[in-house]
N, C-alpha and C positions, 0 to 999 in steps of 0.2 A: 149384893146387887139383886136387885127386883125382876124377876119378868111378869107381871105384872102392876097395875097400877096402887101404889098402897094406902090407906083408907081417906087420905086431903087429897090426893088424887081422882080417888072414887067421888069423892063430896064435889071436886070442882068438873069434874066430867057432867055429873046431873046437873047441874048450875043450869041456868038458862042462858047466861052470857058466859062463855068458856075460849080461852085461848092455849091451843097446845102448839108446842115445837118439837121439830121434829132433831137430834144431834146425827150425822152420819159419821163412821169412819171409812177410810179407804185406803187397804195398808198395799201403799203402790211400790213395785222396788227403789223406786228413787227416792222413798221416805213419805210417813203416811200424811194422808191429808184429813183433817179436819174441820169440819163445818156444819154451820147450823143455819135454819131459816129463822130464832130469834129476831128481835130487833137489837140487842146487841151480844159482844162478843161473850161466850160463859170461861170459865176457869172452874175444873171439880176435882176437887180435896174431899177424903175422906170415903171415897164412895166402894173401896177395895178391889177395883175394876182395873187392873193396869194398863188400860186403852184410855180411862177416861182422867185418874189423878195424875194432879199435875200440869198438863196441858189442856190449852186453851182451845175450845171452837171456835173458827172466826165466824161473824156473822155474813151473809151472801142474801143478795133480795130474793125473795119468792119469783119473782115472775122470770128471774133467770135460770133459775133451776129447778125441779119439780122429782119428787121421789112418787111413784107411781103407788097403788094402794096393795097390800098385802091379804091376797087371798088363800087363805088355808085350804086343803084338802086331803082325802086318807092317806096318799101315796107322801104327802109333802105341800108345801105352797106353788101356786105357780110361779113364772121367773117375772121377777120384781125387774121395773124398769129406770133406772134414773137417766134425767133428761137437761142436756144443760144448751140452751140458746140465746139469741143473741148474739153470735157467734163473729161479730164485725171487728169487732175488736179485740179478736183473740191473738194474742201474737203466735209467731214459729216457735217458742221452744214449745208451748203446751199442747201445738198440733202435732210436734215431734214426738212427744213423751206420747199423745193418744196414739200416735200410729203406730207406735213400738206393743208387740203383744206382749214381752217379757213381763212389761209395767205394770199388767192386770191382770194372765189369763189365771185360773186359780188361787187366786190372792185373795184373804179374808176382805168382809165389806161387813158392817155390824152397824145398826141404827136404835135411837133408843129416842123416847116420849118423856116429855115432862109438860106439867101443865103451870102456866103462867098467870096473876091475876091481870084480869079486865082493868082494872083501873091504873096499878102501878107498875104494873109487868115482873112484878117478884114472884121466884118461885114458889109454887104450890108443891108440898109433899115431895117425896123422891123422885127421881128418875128412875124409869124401868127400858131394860133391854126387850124390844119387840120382835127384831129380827136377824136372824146372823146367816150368811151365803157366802159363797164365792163369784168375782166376777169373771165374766167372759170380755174378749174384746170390745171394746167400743167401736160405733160405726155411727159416721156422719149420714143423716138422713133428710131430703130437702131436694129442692130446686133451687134455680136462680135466684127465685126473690126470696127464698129463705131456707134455713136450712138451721139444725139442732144435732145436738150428740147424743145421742142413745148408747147406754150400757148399762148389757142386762145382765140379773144376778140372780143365780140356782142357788134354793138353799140345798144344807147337805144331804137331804133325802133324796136330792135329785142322783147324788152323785151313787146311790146303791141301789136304783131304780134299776128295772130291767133291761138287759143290752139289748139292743136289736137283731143282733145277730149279723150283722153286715159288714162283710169285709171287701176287699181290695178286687180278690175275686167276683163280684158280685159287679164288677163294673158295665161288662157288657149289657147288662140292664137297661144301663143309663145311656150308657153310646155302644150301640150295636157294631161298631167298626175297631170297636178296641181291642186286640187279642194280648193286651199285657196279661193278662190271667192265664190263659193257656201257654204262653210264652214262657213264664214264670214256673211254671209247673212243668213245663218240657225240662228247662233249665234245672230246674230241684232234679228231677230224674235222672238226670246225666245227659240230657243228648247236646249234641253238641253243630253245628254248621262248618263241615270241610269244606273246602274251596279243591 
């Protein structure tokens, strides 16, 4: 497997008419899902990748789902956002499964490029793998007259990034009326409330 583009890839990137798709996975606890914004569905054999031989991506329109762009930096990328709307016709189990954290919170999420030809939509050259994360919950974001699902995904440099140093203790910070902290530390100590 490529991470990068390799050389019918590189040749149809320069093209002046060029169409690339993008594949995602999303390995959810309830069994991963699969999907591409081709225009139709792929099936890959042979690629050594065992995410991707074997099974099929189904195809999904562009304008209902949208993968945000992938901005590198020294520490890591920042957190990549996929966005799915249209949201009218969504039935209850899939709002069940998004509201359950178990389904996603640190669950691999892996996307990969291939470039398609302008005229007959065959693939050009390999597929490469672009980018691999974990996600966080998803969260419904919108108003009245509309509204989308946003879930965002750290790649793993996020996850050895520096801590902040902030604990539980540190709450009074946030609400000045809160004495669980000091509470907390009386209690570790031994004292105890006689009546």
């Amino acid at each position: 497997m490529l991470n990068r583009p390799d050389q019918a890839a590189q040749e149809a990137l320069a093209a002046d008419v060029r169409r690339s798709v993008t594949f995602c996975f999303l390995d959810l606890a309830d069994g991963p899902v699969r999907v591409t914004n081709a225009p139709y569905n792929f099936t890959f054999a042979g690629t050594g990748d065992e995410d991707l031989d074997g099974f099929t991506f189904n195809a999904v329109d562009p304008r209902v789902v949208s993968v945000g762009s992938v901005r590198a930096a020294e520490g890591g990328s920042d957190t990549l956002v996929l966005t799915l709307s249209g949201l009218a016709g969504v039935d209850d189990e899939l709002m069940t499964q998004l509201g359950d954290r178990a389904n996603f919170i640190g669950r691999d999420c892996r996307l990969w490029r291939a470039m398609l030809a302008p005229d007959d939509l065959t693939q050009l050259g390999a597929l490469w793998c672009y980018y691999t994360g974990y996600m966080s919950v998803p969260r419904v974001v919108g108003d009245r007259t509309s509204q989308t699902i946003q879930l965002n995904v750290e790649s793993y440099l996020a996850f050895f990034g520096k801590a902040s140093n902030r604990t539980l203790l540190d709450q009074s910070s946030f609400d000045p009326g809160d004495r669980s902290a000091e509470l907390a530390i009386a209690i570790a100590n031994g004292a105890s409330r006689r009546t």
